[in-house]
C-alpha atoms as an extended CHARMM CRD file, in Angstrom:
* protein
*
       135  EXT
         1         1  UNK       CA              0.0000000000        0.0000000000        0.0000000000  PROA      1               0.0000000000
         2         2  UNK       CA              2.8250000000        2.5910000000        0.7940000000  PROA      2               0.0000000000
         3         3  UNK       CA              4.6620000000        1.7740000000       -2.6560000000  PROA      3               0.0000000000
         4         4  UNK       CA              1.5890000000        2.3810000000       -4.3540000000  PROA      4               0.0000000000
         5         5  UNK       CA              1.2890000000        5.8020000000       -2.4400000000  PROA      5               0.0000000000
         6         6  UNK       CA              5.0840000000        6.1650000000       -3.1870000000  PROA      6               0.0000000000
         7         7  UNK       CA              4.5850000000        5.7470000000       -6.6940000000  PROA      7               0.0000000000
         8         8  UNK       CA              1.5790000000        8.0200000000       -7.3840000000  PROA      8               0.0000000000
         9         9  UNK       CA              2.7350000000       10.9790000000       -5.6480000000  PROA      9               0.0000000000
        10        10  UNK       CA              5.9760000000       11.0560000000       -6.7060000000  PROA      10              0.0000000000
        11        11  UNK       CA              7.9840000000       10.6580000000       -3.4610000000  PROA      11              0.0000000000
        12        12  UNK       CA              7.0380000000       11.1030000000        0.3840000000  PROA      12              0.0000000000
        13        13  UNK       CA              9.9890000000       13.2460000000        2.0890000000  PROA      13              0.0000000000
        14        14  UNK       CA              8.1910000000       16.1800000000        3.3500000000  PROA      14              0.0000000000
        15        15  UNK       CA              4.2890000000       15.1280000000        1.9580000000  PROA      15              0.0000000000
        16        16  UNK       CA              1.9110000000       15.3540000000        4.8040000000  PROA      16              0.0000000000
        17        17  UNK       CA             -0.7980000000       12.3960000000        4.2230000000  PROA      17              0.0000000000
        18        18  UNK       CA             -4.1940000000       11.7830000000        5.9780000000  PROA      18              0.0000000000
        19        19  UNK       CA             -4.9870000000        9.2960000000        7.3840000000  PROA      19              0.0000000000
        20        20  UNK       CA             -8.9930000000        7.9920000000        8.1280000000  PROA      20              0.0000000000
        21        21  UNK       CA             -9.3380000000        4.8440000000       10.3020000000  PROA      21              0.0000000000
        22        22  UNK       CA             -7.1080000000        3.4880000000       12.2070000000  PROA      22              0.0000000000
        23        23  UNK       CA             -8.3330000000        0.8000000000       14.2040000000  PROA      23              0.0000000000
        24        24  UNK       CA             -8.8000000000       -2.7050000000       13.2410000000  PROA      24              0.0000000000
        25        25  UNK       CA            -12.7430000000       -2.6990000000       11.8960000000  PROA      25              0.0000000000
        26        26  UNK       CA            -14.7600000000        0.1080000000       12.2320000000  PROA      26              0.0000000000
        27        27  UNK       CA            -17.2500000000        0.4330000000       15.4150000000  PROA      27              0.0000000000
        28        28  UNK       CA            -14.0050000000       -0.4460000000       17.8090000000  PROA      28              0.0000000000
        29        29  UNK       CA            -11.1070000000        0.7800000000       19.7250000000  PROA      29              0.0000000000
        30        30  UNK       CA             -9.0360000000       -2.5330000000       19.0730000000  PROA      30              0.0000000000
        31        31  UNK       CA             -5.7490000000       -1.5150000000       17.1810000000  PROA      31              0.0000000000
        32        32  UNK       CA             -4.5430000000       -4.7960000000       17.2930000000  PROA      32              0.0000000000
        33        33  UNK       CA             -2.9020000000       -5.6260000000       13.9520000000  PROA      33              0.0000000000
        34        34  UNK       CA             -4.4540000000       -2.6240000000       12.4030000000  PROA      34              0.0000000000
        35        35  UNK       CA             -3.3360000000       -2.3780000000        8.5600000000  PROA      35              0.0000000000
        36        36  UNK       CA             -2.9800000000        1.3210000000        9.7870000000  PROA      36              0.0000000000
        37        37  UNK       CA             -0.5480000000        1.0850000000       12.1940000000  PROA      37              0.0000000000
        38        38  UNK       CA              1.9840000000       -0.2540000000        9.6510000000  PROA      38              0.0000000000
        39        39  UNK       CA              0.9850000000        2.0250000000        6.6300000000  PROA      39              0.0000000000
        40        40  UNK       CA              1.6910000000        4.7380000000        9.3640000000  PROA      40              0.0000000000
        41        41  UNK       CA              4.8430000000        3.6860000000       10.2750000000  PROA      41              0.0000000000
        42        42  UNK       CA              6.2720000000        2.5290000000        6.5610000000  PROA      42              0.0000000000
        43        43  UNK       CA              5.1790000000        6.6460000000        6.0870000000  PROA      43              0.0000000000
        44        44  UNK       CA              7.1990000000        8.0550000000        9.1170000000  PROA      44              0.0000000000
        45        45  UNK       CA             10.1500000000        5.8450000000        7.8200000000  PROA      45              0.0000000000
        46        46  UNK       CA              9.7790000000        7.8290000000        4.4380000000  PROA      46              0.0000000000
        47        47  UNK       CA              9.6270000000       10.8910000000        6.3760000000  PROA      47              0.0000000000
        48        48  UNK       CA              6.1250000000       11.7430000000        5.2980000000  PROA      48              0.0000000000
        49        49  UNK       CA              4.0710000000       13.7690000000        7.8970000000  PROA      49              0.0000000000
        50        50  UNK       CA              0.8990000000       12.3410000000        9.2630000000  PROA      50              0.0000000000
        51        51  UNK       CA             -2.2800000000       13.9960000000        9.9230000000  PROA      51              0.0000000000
        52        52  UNK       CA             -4.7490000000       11.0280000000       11.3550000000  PROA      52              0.0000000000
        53        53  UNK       CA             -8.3850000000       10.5550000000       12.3900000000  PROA      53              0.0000000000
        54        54  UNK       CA            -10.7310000000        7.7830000000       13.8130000000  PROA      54              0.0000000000
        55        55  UNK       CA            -13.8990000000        8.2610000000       15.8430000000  PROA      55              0.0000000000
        56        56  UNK       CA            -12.7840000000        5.8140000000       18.9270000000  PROA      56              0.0000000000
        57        57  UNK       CA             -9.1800000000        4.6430000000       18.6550000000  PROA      57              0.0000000000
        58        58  UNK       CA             -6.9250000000        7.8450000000       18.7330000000  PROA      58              0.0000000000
        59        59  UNK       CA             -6.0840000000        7.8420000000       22.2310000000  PROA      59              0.0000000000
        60        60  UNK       CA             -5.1430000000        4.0320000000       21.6500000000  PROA      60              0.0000000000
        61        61  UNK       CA             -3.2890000000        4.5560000000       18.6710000000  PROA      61              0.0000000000
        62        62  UNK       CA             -1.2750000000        7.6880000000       20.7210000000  PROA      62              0.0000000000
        63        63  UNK       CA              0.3610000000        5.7760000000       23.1770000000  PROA      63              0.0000000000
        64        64  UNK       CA              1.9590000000        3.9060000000       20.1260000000  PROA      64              0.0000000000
        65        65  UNK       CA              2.7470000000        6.6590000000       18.2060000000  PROA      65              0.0000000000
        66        66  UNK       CA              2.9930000000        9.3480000000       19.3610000000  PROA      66              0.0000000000
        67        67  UNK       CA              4.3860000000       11.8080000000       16.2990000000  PROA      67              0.0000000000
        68        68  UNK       CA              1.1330000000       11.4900000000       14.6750000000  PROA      68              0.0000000000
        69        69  UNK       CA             -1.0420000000       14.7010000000       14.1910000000  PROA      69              0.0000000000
        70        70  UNK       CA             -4.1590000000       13.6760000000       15.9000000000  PROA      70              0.0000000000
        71        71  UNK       CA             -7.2560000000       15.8180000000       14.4370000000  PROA      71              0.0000000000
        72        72  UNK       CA            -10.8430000000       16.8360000000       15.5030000000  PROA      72              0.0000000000
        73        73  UNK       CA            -12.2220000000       14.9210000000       12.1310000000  PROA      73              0.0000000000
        74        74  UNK       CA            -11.7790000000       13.5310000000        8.9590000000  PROA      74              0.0000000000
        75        75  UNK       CA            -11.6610000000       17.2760000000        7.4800000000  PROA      75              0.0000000000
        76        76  UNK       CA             -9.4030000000       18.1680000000        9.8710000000  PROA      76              0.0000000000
        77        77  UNK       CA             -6.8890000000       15.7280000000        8.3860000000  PROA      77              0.0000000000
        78        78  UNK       CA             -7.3400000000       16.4160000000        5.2160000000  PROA      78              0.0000000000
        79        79  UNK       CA             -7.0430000000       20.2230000000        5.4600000000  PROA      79              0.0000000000
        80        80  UNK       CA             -3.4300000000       21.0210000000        3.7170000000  PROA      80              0.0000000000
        81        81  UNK       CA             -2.4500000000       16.8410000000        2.7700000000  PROA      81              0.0000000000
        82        82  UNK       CA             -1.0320000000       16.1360000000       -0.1750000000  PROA      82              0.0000000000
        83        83  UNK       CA             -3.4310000000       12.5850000000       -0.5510000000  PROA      83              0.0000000000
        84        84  UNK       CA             -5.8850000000       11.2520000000        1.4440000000  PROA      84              0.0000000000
        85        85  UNK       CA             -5.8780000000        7.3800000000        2.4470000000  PROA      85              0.0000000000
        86        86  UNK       CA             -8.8880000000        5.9910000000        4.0020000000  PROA      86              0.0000000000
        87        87  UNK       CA             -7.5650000000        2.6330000000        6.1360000000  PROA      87              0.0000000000
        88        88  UNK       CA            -10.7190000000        1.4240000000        7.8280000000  PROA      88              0.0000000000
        89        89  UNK       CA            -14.4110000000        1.2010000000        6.5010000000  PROA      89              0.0000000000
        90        90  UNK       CA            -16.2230000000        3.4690000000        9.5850000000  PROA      90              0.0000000000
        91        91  UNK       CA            -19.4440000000        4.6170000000        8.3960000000  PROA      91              0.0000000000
        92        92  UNK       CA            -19.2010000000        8.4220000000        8.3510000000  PROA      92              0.0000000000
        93        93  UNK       CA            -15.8120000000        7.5220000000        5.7710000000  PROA      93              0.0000000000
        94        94  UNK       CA            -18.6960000000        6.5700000000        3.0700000000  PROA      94              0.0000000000
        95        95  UNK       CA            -20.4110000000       10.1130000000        3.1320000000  PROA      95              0.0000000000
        96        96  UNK       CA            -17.7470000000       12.2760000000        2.6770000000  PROA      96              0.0000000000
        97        97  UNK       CA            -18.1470000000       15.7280000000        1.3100000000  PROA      97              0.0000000000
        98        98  UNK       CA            -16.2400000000       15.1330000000       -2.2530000000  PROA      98              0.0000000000
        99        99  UNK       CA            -16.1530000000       19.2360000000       -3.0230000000  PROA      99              0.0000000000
       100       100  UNK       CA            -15.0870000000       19.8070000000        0.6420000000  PROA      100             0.0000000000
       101       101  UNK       CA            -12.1830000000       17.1790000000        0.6610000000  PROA      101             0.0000000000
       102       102  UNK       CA            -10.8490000000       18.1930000000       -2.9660000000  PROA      102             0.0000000000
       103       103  UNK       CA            -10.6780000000       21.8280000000       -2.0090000000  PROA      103             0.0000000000
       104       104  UNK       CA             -8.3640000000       21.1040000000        1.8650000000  PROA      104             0.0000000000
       105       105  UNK       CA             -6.0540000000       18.9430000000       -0.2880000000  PROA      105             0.0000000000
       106       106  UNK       CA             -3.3760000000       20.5510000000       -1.3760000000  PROA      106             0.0000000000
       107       107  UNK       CA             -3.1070000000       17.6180000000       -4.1320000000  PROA      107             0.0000000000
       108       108  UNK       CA             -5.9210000000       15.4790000000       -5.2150000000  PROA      108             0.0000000000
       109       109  UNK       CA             -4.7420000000       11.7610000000       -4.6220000000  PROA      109             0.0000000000
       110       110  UNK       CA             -7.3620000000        9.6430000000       -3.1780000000  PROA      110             0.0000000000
       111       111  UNK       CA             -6.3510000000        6.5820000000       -1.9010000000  PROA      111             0.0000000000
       112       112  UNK       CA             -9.2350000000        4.0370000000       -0.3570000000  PROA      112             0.0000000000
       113       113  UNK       CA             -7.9740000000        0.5310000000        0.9080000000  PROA      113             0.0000000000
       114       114  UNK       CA            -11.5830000000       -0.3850000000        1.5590000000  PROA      114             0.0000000000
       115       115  UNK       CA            -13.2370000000        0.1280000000       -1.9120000000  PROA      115             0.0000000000
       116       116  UNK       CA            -15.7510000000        2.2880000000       -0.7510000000  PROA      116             0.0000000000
       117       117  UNK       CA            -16.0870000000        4.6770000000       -3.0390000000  PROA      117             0.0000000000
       118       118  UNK       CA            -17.1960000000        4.1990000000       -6.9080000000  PROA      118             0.0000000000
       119       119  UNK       CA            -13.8070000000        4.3980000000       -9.2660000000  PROA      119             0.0000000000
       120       120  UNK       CA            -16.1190000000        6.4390000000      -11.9220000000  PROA      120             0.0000000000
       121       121  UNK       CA            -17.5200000000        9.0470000000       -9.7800000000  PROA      121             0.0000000000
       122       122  UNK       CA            -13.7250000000       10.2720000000       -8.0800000000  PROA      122             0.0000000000
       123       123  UNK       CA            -11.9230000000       10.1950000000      -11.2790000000  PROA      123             0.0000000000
       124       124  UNK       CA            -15.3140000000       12.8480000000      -13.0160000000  PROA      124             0.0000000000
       125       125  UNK       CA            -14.6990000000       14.6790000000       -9.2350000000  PROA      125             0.0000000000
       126       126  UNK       CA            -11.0810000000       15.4360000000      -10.4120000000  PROA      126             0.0000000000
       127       127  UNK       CA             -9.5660000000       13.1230000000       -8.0670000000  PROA      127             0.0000000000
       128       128  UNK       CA             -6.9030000000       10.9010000000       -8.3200000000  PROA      128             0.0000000000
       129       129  UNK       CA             -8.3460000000        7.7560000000       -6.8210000000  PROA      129             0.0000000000
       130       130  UNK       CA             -6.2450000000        4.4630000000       -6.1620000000  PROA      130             0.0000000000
       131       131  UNK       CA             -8.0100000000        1.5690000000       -4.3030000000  PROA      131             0.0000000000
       132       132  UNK       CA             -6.9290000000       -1.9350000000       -3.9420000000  PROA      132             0.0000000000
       133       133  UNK       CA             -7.8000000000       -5.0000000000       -6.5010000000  PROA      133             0.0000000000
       134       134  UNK       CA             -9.9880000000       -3.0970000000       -9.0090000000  PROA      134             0.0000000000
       135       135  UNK       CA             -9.6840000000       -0.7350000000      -11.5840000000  PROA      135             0.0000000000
C-alpha cells in the first residue's frame, strides 16, 4: 500500500498524508494488527508527515505513536495533505463531502484501501483515486 502511495505521488519526504481509520474494523477501539498502524509507520520511515483521524481509537493509537497529528475529524486531516488514504471502513468515511475534501487537499490523490467509493464518480470529481484490486 505505501509503494503504491510512493509511486503516485511522486515521493514522500516532506508530503503530509491523511490518514482515516485506524483501528482494526470500524465500530471499535481494538488496534490490534491494524493495517494502519503499519501504513503509518512505513510513512514516518519515508519521512512523510501524518495527519490522522478515527472516531474511537486515537487515544489508543497515541500511546503507540505518538508523532502522529491527531485531528478533531476527517476534514481536519485532510485540510493542507497532499493525498488522502482511508484505512478502515467506519461509516461516516462513506459520506464524505467530495467538493469539501478536494478543495483542503493541497493535491488530489485519493487513496481508499476499503473500496468504498465508486472508481467512476472520483476520477469525473477530479480526483486521483487508487483503491486496492480493481480498476
Amino acid at each position: 500500500m505505501v509503494k503504491k502511495i510512493k509511486g503516485a505521488i511522486g515521493g514522500l519526504k516532506g508530503k503530509t498524508i491523511a490518514i482515516l481509520g485506524l483501528s482494526f474494523k470500524p465500530n471499535t477501539d481494538d488496534i490490534r494488527d491494524a493495517p494502519s498502524l503499519f501504513i503509518i509507520k512505513s510513512l514516518l520511515r519515508e519521512k512523510a508527515h501524518i495527519k490522522a483521524y478515527d472516531p474511537i481509537s486515537m487515544k489508543e493509537t497515541e500511546k503507540i505513536l505518538p508523532q502522529v497529528t491527531y485531528c478533531k475529524d476527517a476534514y481536519d486531516a485532510m485540510k493542507g495533505s497532499h493525498a488522502l488514504v482511508i484505512v478502515t471502513e467506519w461509516n461516516q468515511f462513506r459520506k464524505l463531502d467530495l467538493d469539501k475534501t478536494k478543495k483542503l487537499l493541497k493535491e488530489p490523490f485519493f487513496f481508499d484501501f476499503r473500496n468504498i467509493y465508486d472508481p467512476q464518480k472520483l476520477r469525473e470529481k477530479g480526483f486521483q483515486y487508487y483503491c486496492v484490486g480493481r480498476a
